[in-house]
GUNU-598656 format. One record per residue: residue number from 1; residue in three letters; x, y, z of N, C-alpha, C in turn. Coordinates in steps of 0.2 Angstrom, whole numbers, plus 5000, padded with zeros to 4 digits. Atoms other than C-alpha are relative to their C-alpha. Example, Ala and Ser with C-alpha at 12.3 -4.5 7.8 and 13.67 -1.06 7.14 Angstrom:
2
+-----+------+------+------+------+------+------+------+------+------+------+
| pos | code |   nu |   nv |   nw |  cau |  cav |  caw |   cu |   cv |   cw |
+-----+------+------+------+------+------+------+------+------+------+------+
|   1 |  ALA | 5004 | 4994 | 5000 | 5062 | 4978 | 5039 | 5004 | 5006 | 5000 |
|   2 |  SER | 4996 | 4994 | 4999 | 5068 | 4995 | 5036 | 4996 | 5005 | 5003 |
+-----+------+------+------+------+------+------+------+------+------+------+
END
This chain:
188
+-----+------+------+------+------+------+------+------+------+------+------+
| pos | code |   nu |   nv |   nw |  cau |  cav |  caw |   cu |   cv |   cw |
+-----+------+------+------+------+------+------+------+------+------+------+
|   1 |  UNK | 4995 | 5003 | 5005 | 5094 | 5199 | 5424 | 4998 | 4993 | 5000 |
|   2 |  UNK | 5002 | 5010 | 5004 | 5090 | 5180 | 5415 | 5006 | 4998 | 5001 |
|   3 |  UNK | 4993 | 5002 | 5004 | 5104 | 5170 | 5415 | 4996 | 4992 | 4997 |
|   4 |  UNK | 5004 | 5004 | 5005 | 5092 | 5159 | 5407 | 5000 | 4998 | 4991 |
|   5 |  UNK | 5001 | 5002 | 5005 | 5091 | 5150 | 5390 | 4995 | 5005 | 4998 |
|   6 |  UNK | 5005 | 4998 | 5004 | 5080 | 5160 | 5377 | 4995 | 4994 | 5000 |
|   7 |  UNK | 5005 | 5008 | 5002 | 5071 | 5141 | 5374 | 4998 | 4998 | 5007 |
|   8 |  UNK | 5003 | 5003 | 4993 | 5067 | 5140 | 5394 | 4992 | 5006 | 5000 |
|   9 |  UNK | 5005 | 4997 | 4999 | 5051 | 5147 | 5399 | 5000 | 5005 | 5004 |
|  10 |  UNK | 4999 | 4996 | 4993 | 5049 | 5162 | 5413 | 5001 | 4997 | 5003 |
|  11 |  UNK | 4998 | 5000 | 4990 | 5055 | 5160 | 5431 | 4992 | 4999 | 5003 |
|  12 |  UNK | 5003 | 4999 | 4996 | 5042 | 5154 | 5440 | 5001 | 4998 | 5006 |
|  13 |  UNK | 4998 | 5003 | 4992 | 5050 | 5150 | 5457 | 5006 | 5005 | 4999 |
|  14 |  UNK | 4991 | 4995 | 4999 | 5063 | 5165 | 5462 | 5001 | 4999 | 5007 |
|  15 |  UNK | 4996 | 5001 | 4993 | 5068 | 5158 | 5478 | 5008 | 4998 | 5000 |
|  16 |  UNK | 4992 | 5000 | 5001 | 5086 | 5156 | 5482 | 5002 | 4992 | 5003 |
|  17 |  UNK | 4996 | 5005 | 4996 | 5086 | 5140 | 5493 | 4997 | 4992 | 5000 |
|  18 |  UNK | 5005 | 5006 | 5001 | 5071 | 5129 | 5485 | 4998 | 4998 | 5004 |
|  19 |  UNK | 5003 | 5002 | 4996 | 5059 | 5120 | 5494 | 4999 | 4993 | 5000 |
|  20 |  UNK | 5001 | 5008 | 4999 | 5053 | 5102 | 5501 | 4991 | 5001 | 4997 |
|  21 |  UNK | 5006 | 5000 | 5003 | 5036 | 5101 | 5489 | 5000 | 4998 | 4997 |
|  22 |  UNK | 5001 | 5007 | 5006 | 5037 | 5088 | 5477 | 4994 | 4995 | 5008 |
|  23 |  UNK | 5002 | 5006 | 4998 | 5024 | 5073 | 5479 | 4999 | 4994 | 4997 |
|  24 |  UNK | 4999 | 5006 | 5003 | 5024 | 5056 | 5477 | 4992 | 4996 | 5003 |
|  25 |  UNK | 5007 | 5007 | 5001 | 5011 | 5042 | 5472 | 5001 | 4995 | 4999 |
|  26 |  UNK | 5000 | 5006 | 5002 | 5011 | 5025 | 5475 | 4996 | 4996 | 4996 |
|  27 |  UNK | 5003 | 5003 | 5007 | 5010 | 5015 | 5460 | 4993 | 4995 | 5001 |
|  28 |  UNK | 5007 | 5000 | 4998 | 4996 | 5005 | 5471 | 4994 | 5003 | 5002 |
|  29 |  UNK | 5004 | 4996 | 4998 | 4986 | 5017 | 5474 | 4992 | 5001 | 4996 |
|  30 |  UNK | 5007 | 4998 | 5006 | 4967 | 5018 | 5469 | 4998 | 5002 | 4997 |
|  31 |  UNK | 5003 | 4995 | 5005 | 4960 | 5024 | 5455 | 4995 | 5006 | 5004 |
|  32 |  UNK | 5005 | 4995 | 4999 | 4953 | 5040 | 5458 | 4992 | 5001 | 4998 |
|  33 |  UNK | 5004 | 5000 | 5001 | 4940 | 5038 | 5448 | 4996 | 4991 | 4995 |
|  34 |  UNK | 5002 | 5006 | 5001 | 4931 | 5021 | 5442 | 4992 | 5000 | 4995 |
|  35 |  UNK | 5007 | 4995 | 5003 | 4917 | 5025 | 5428 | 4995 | 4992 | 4999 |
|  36 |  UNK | 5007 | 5006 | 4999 | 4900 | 5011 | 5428 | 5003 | 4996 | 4994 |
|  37 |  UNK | 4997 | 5004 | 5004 | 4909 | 5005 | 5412 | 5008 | 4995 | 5004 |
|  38 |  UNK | 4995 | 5003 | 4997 | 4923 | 4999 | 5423 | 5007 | 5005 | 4996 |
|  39 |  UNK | 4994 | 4995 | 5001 | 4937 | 5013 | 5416 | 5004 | 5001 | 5005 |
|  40 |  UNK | 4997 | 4998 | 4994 | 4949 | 5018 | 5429 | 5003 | 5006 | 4996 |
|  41 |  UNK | 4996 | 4996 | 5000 | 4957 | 5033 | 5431 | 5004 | 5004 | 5004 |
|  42 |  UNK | 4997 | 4996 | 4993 | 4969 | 5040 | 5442 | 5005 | 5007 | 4998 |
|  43 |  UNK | 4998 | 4994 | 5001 | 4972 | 5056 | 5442 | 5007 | 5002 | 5003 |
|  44 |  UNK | 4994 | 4997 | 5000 | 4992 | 5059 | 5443 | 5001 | 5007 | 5003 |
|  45 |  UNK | 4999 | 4993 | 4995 | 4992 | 5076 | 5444 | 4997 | 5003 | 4994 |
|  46 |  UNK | 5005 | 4998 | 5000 | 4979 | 5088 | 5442 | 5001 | 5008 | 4998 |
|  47 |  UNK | 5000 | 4993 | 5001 | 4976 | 5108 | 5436 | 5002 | 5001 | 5008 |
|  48 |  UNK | 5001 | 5000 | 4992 | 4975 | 5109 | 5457 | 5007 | 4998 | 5002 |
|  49 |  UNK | 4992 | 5001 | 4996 | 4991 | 5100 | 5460 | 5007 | 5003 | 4997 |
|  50 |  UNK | 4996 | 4998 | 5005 | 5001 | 5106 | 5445 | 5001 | 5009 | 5003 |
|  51 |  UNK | 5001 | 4994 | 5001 | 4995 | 5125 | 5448 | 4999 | 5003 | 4993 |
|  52 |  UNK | 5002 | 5000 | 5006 | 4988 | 5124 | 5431 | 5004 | 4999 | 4996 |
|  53 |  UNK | 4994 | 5001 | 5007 | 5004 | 5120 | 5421 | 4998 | 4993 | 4996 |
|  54 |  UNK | 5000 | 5006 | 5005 | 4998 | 5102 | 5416 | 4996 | 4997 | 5004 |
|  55 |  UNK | 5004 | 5005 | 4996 | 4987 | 5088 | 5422 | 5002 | 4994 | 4995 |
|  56 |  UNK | 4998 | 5005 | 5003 | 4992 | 5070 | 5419 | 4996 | 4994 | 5003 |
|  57 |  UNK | 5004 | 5007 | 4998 | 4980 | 5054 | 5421 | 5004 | 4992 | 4995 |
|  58 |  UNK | 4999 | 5008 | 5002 | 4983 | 5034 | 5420 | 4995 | 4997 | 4998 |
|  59 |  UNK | 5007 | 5001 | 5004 | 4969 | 5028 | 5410 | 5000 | 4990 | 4998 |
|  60 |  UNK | 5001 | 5008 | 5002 | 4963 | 5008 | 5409 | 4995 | 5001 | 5000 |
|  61 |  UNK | 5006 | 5002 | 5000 | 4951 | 5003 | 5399 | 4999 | 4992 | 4999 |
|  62 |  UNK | 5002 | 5006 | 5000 | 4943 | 4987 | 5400 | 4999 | 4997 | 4992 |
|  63 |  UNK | 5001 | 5005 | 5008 | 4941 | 4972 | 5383 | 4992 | 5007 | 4996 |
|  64 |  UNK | 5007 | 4997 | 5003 | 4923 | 4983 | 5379 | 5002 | 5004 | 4995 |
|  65 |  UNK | 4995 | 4994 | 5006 | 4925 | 4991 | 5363 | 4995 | 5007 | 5000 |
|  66 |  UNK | 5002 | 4996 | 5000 | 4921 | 5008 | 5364 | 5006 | 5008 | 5000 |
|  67 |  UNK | 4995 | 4994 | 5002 | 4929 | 5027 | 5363 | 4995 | 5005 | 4999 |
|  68 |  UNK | 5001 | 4994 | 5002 | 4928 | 5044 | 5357 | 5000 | 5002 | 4996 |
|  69 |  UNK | 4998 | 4998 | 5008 | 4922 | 5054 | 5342 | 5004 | 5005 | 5001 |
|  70 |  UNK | 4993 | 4995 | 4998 | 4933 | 5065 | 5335 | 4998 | 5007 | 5003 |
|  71 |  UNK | 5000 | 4995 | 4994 | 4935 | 5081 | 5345 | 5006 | 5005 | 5000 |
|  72 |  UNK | 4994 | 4994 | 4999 | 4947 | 5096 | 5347 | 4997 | 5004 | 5006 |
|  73 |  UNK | 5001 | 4995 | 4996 | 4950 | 5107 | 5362 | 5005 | 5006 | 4998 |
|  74 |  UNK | 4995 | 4993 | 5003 | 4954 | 5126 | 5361 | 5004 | 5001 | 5007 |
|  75 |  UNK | 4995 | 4997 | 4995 | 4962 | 5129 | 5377 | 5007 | 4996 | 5001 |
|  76 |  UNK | 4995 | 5005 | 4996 | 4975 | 5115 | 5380 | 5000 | 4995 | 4993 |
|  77 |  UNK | 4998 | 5004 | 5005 | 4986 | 5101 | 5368 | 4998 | 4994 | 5005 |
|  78 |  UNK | 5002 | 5008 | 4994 | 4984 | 5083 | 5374 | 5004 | 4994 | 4995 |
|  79 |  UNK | 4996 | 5005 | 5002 | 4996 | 5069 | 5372 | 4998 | 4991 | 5004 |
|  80 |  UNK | 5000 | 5008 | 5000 | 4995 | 5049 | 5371 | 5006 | 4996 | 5001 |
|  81 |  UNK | 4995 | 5006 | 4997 | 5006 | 5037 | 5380 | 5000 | 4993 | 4999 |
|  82 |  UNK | 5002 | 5005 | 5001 | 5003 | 5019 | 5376 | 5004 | 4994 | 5007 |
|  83 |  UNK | 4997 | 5003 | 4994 | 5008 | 5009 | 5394 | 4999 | 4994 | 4997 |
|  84 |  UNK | 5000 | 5007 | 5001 | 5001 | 4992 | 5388 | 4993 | 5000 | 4997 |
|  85 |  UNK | 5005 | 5002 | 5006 | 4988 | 4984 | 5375 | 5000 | 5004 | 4995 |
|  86 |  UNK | 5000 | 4996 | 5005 | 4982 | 4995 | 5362 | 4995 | 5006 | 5000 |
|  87 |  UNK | 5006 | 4994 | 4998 | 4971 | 5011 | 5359 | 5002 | 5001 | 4992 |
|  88 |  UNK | 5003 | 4999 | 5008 | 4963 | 5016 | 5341 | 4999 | 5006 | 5001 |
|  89 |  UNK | 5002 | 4992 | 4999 | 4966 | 5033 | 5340 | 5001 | 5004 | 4993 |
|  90 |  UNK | 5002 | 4996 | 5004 | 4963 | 5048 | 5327 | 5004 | 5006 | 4999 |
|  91 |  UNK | 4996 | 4996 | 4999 | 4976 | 5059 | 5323 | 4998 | 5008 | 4996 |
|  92 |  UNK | 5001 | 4996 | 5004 | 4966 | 5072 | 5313 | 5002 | 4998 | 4990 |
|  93 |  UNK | 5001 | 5003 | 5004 | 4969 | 5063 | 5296 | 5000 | 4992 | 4999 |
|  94 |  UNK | 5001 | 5007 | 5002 | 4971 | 5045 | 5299 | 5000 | 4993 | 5006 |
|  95 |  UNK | 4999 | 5006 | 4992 | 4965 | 5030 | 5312 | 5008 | 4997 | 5000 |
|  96 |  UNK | 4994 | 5005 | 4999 | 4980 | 5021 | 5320 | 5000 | 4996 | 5007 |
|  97 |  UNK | 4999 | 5005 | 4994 | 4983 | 5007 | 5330 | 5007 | 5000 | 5005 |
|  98 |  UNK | 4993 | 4999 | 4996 | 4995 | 5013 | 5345 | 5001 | 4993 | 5004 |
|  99 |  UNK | 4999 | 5005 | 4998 | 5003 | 5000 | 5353 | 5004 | 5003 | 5007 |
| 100 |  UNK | 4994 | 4999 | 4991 | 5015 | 4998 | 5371 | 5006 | 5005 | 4998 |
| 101 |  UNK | 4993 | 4993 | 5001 | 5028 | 5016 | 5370 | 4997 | 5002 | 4994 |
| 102 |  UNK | 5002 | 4994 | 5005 | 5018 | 5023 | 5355 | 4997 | 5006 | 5002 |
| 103 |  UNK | 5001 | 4993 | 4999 | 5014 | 5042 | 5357 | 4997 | 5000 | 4996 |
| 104 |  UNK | 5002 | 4995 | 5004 | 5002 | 5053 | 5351 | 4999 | 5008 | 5002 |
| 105 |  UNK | 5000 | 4993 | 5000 | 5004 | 5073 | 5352 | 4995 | 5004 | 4997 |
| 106 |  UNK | 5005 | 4998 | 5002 | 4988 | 5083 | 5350 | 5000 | 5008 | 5002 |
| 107 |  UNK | 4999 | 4994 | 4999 | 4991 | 5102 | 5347 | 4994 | 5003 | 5004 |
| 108 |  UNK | 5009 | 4996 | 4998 | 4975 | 5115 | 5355 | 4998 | 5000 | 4993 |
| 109 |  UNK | 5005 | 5001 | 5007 | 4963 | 5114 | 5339 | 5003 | 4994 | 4997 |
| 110 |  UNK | 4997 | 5006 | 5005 | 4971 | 5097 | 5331 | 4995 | 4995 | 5003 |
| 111 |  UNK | 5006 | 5005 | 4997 | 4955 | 5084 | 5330 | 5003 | 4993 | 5002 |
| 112 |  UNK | 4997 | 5006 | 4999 | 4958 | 5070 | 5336 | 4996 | 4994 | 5005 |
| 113 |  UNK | 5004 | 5004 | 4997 | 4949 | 5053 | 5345 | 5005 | 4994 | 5002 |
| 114 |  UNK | 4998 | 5008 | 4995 | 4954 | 5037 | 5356 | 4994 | 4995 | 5001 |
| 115 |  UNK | 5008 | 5005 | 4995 | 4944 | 5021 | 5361 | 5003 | 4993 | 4999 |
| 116 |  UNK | 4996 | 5005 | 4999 | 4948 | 5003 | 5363 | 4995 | 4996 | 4993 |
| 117 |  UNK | 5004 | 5005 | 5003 | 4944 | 4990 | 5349 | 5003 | 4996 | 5000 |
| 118 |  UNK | 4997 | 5007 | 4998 | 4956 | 4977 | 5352 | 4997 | 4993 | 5005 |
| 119 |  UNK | 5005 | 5006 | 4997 | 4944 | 4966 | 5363 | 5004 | 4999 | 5007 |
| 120 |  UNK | 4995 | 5002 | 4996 | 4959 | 4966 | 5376 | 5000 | 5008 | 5005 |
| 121 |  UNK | 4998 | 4994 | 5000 | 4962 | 4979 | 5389 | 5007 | 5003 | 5001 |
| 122 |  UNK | 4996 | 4997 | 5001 | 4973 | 4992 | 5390 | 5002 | 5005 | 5002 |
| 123 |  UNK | 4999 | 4996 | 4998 | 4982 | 5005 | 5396 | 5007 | 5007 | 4999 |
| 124 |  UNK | 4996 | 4992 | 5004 | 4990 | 5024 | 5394 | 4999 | 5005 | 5004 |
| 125 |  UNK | 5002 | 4991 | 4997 | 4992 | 5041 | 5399 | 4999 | 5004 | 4998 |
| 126 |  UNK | 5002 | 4993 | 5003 | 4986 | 5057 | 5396 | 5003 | 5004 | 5002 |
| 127 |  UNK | 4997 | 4995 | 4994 | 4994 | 5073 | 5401 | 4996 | 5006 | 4993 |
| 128 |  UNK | 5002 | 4994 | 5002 | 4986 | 5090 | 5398 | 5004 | 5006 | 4998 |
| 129 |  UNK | 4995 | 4989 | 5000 | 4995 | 5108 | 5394 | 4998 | 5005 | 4997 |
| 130 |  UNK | 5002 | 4999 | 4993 | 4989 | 5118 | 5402 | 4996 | 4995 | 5001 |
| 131 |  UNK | 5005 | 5002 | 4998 | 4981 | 5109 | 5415 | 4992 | 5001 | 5001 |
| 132 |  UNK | 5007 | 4998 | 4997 | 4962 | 5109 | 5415 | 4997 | 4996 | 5003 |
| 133 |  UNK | 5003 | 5008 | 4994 | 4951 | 5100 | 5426 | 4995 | 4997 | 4996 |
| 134 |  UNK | 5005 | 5005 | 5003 | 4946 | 5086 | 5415 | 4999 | 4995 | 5004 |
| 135 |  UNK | 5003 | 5006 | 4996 | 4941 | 5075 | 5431 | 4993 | 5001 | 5001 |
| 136 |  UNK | 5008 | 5000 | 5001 | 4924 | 5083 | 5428 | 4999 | 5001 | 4995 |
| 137 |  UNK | 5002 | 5001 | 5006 | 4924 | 5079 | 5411 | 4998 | 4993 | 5000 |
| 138 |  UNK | 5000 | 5007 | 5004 | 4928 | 5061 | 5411 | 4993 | 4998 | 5007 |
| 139 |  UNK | 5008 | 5003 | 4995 | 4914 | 5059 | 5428 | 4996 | 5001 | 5001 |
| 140 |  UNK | 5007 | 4999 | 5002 | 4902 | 5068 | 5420 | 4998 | 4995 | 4993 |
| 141 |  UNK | 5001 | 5007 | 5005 | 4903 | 5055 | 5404 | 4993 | 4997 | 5003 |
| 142 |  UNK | 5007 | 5005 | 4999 | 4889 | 5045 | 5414 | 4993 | 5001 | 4998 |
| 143 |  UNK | 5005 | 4997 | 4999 | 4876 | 5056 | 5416 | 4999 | 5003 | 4994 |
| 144 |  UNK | 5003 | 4994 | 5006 | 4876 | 5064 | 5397 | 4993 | 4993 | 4998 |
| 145 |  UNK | 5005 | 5004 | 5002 | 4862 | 5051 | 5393 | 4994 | 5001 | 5002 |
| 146 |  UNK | 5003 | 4997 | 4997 | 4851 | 5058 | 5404 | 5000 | 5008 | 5000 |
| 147 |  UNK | 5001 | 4992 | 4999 | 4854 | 5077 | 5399 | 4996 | 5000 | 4993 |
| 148 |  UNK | 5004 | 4997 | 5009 | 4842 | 5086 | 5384 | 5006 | 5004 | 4996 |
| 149 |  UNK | 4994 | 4996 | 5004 | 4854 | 5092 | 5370 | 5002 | 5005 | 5001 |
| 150 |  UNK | 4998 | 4993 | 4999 | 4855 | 5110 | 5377 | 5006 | 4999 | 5005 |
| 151 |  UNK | 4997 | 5001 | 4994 | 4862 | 5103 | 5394 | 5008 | 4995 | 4998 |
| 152 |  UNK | 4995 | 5003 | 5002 | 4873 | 5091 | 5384 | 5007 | 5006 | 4998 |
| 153 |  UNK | 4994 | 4994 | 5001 | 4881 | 5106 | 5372 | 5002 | 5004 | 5005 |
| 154 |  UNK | 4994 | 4996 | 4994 | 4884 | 5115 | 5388 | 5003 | 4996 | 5002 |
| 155 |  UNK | 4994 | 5005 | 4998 | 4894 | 5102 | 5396 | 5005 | 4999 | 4997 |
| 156 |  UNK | 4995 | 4999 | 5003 | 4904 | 5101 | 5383 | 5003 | 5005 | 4999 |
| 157 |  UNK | 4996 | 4994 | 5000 | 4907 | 5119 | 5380 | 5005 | 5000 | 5005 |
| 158 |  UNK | 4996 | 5000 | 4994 | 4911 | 5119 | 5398 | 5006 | 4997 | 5002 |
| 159 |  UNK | 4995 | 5004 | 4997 | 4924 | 5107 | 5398 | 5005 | 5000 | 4992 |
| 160 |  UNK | 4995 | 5000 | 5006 | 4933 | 5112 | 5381 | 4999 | 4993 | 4994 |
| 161 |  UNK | 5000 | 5006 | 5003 | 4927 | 5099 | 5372 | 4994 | 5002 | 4992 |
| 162 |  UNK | 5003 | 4997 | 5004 | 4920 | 5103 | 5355 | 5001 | 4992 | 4994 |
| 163 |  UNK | 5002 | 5005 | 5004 | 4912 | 5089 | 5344 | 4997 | 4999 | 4994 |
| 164 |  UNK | 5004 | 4999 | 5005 | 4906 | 5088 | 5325 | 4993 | 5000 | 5001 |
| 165 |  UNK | 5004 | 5001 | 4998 | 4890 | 5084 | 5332 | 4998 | 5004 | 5010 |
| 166 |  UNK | 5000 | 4998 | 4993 | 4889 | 5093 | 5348 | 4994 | 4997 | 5005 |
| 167 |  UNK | 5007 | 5002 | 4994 | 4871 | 5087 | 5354 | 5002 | 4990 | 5003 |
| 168 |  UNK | 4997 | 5008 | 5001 | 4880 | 5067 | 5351 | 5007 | 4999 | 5005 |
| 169 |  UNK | 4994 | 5001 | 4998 | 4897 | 5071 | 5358 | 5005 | 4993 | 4999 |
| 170 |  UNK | 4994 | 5003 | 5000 | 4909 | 5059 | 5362 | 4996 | 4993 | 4996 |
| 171 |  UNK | 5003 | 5005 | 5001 | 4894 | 5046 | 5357 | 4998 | 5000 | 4992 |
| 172 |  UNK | 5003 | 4995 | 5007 | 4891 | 5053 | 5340 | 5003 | 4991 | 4993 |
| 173 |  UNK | 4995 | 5004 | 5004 | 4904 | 5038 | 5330 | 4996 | 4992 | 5004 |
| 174 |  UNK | 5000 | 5006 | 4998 | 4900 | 5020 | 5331 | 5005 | 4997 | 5000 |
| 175 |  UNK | 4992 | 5002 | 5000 | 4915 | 5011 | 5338 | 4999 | 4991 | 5002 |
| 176 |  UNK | 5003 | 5007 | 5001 | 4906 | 4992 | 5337 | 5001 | 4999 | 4992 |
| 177 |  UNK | 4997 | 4999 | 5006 | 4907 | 4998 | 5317 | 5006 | 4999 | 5001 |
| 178 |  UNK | 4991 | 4999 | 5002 | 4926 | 5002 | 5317 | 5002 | 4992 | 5004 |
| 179 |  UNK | 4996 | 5004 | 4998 | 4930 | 4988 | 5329 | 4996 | 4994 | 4994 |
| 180 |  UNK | 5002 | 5006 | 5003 | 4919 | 4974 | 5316 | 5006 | 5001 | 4993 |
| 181 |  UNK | 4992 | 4997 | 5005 | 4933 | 4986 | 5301 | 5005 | 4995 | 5001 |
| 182 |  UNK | 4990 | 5002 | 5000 | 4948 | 4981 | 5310 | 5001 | 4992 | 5000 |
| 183 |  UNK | 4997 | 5005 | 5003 | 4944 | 4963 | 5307 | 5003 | 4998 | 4994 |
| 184 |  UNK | 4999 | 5001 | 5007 | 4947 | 4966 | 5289 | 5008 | 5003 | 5000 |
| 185 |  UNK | 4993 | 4997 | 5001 | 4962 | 4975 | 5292 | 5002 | 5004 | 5006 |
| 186 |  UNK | 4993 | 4997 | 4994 | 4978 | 4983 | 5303 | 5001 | 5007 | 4999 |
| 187 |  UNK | 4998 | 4993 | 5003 | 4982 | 5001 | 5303 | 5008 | 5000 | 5001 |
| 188 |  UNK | 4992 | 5000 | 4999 | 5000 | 4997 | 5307 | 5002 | 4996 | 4996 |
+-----+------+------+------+------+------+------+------+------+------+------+
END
């Protein structure tokens, strides 16, 4: 017997007396990962630590203006937090310039892109649903420049990342272009 809401999810915890399993992260705590661009990321919490229910990263990029083309995942939605500065993102019909507590929600298949063109940096979060392990998406970023197109579309396949250009990926859009745009004009 549920004595559960219809608008709750299953039961996944049927114990009677709960347990001590929460974890905590100190706000200074290192980045987990640190990409040759100077990005950080710190990996909040992980497919691994969630037990697949979600993954959630704190993401700074540096003044460099750069980002992602657009792109859709089919396993998982992906949402945009904006902590501080700004981030140029793609919501499948129109660029926008998110600012500090702007959101953006990105269904499984809704295209969508991010990257910095503000010349400042800045910071945000990502959270996954379901959790996949995109800590070996973003710290394999380095090395696609040195893989041959075959080895590239695989990496991407692998990691739920599907690109109008797949042999280009995330590199495929010029965002030295869009960032020289946005002197002529504000998307907000």
């Amino acid at each position: 017997m549920s004595f559960l809401s219809p608008d709750y999810p299953e039961i996944i915890y049927s114990g009677d007396e709960g347990e001590t399993s929460a974890t905590f992260r100190p706000a200074d705590t290192p980045p987990d990962y640190t990409s040759p661009g100077g990005a950080t990321y710190h990996y909040l919490s992980t497919r691994l630590t969630t037990d697949g229910l979600f993954g959630l990263y704190r993401n700074r990029l540096g003044p460099a203006v750069g980002g992602t083309s657009p792109h859709f995942h089919r396993t998982m939605s992906e949402a945009f937090y904006v902590l501080s500065g700004e981030i140029h993102v793609f919501d499948g019909e129109r660029w926008r310039d998110a600012t500090r507590g702007d959101y953006l929600y990105v269904p499984p298949g809704g295209v969508h892109s991010f990257g910095n063109i503000s010349g400042e940096p800045t910071e945000f979060l990502i959270l996954f649903a379901p959790g996949g392990a995109r800590e070996g998406y973003f710290e394999g970023l380095e090395h696609l420049g040195g893989m041959a197109d075959q080895e590239r579309a695989d990496f991407f396949l692998r990691h739920d990342s599907f690109f109008t250009d797949m042999t280009k990926g995330p590199a495929a859009d010029s965002w030295e272009d869009r960032a020289a745009l946005r002197k002529a004009f504000k998307t907000r």
